[in-house]
N, CA, C and O of each residue as an XYZ file, in Angstrom:
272
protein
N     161.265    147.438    155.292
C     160.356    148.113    154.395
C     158.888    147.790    154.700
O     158.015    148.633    154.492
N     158.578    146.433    155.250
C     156.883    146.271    155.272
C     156.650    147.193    156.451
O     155.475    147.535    156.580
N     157.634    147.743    157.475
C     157.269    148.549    158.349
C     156.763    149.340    158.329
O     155.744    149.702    158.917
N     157.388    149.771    157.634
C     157.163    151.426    156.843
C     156.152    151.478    156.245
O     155.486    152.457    156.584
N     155.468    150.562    155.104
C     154.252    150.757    155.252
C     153.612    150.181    155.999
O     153.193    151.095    156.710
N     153.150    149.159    156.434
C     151.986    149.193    157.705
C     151.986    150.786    158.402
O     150.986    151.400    158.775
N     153.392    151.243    158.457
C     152.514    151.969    159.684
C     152.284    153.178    158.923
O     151.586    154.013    159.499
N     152.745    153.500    157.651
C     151.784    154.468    156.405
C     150.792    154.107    156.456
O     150.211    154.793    157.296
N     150.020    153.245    155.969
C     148.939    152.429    156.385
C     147.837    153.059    157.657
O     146.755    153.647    157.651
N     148.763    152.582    158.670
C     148.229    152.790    160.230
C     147.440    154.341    160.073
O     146.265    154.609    160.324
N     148.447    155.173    159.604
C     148.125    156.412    159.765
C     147.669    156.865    158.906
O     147.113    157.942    159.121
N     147.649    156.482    157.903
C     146.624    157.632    156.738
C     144.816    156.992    157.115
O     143.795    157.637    157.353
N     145.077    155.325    157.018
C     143.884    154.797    157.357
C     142.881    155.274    158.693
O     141.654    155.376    158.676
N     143.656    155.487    159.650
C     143.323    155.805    160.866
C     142.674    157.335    160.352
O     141.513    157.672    160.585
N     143.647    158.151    159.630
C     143.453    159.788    159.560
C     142.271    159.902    158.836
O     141.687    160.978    158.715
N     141.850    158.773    158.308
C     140.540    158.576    157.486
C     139.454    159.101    158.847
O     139.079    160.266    158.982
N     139.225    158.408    159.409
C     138.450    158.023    160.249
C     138.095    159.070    160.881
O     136.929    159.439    161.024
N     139.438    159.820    161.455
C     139.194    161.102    162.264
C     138.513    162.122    161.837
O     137.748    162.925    162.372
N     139.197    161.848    160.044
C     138.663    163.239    159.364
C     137.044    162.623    159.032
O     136.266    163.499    158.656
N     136.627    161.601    159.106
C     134.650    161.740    158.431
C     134.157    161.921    159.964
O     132.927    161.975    159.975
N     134.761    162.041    161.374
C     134.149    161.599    162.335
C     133.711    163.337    162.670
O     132.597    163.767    162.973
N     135.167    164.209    162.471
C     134.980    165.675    162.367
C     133.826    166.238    161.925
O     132.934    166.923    162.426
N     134.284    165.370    159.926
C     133.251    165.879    159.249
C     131.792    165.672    159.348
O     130.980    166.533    159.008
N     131.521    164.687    159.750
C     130.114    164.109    159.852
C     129.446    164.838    160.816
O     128.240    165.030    160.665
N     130.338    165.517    162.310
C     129.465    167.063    162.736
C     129.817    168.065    162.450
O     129.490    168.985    163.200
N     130.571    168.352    161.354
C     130.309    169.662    160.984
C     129.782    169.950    159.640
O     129.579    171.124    159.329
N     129.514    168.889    158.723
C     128.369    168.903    157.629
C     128.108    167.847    157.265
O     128.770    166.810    157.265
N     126.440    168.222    156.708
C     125.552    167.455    156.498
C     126.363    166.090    155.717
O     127.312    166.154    154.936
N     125.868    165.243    156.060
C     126.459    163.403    155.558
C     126.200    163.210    154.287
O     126.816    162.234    153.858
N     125.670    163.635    153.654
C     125.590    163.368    152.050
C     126.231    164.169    150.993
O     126.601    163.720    149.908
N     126.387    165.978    151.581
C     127.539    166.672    151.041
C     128.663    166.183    151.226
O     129.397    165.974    150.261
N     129.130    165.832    152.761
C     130.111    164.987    152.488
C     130.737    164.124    152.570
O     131.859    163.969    153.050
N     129.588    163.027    151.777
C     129.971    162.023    151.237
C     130.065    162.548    149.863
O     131.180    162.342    149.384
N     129.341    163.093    149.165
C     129.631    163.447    147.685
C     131.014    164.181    147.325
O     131.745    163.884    146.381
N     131.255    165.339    148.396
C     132.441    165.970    148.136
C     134.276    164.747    148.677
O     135.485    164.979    148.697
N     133.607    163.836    148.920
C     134.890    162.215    149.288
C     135.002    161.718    147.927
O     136.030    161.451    147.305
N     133.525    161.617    147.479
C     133.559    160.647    146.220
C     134.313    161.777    145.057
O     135.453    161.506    144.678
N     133.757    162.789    144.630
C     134.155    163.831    144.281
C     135.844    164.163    143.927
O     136.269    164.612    142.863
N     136.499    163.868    144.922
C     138.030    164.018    145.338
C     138.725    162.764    144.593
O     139.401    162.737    143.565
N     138.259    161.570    145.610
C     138.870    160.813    144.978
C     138.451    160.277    143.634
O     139.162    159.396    143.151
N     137.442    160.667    142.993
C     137.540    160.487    141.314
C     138.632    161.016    140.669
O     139.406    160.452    139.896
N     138.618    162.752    141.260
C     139.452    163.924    140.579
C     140.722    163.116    140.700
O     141.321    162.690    139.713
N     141.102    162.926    141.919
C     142.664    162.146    142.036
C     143.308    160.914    141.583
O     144.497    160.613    141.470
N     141.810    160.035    141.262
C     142.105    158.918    140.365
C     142.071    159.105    138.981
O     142.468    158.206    138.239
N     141.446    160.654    138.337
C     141.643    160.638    137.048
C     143.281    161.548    136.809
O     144.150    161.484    135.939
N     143.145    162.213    137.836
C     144.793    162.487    137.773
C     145.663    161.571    137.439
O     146.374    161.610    136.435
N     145.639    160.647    138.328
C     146.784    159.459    138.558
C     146.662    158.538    137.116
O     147.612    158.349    136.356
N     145.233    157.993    136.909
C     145.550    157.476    135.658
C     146.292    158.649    134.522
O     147.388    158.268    134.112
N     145.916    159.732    134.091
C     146.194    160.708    133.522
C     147.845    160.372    133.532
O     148.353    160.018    132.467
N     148.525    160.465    134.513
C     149.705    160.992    134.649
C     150.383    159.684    134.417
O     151.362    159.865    133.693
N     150.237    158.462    134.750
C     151.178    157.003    134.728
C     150.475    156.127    133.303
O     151.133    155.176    132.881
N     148.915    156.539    132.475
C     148.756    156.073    131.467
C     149.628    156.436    130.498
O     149.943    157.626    130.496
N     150.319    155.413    129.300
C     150.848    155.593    128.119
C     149.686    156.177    127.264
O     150.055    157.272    126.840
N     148.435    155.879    126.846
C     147.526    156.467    126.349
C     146.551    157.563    127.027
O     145.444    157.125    127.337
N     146.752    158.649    127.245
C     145.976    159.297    127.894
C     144.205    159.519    127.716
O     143.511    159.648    126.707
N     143.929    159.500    128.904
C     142.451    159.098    128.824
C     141.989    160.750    128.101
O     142.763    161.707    128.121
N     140.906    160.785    127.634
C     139.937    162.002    127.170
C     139.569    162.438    128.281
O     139.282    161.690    129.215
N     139.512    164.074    128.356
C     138.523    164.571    129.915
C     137.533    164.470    129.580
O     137.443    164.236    128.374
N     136.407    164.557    130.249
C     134.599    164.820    129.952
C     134.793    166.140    129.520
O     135.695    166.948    129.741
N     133.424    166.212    128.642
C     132.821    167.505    128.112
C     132.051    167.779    128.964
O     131.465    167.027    129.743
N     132.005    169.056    128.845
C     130.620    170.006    129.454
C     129.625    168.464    129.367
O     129.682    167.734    130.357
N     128.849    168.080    128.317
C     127.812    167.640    128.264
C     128.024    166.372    129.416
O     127.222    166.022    130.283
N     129.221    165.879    129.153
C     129.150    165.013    130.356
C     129.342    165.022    131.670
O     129.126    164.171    132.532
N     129.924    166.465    131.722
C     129.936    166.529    133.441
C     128.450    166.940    134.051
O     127.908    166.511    135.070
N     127.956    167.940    133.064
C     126.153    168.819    133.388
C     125.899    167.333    133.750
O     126.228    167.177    134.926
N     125.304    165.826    133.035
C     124.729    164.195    133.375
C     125.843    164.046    134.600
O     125.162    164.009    135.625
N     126.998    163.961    134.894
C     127.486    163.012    136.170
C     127.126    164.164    137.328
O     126.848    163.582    138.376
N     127.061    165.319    137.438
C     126.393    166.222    138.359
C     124.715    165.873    138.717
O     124.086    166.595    139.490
């Protein structure tokens, strides 16, 4: 089993790399870096969302217009 992940690991970590090396010439470095950060918020509020016993509140309008 630790095989199996290390080498999950190996490869998603690695696939990291390939994909900002792509991205970094084919758009500008701060779109996307914002559209990385962006993702993985969305997917970490998923994940808490989905495995919390208390489910978190989404933002309002008013608070997404301030984190934009």
């Amino acid at each position: 089993m630790p095989w199996i992940a290390l080498v999950a690991v190996y490869f998603l970590w690695g696939s990291t790399y390939l994909g900002i090396r792509v991205a970094v010439a084919t758009i500008p470095p701060y779109l996307m870096t914002g559209c990385r950060f962006a993702i993985a918020g969305g997917l970490l509020l998923a994940l808490q969302w989905l495995v919390a016993k208390e489910k978190p509140a989404w933002p309002d309008r008013a608070q997404l217009t301030r984190i934009a």
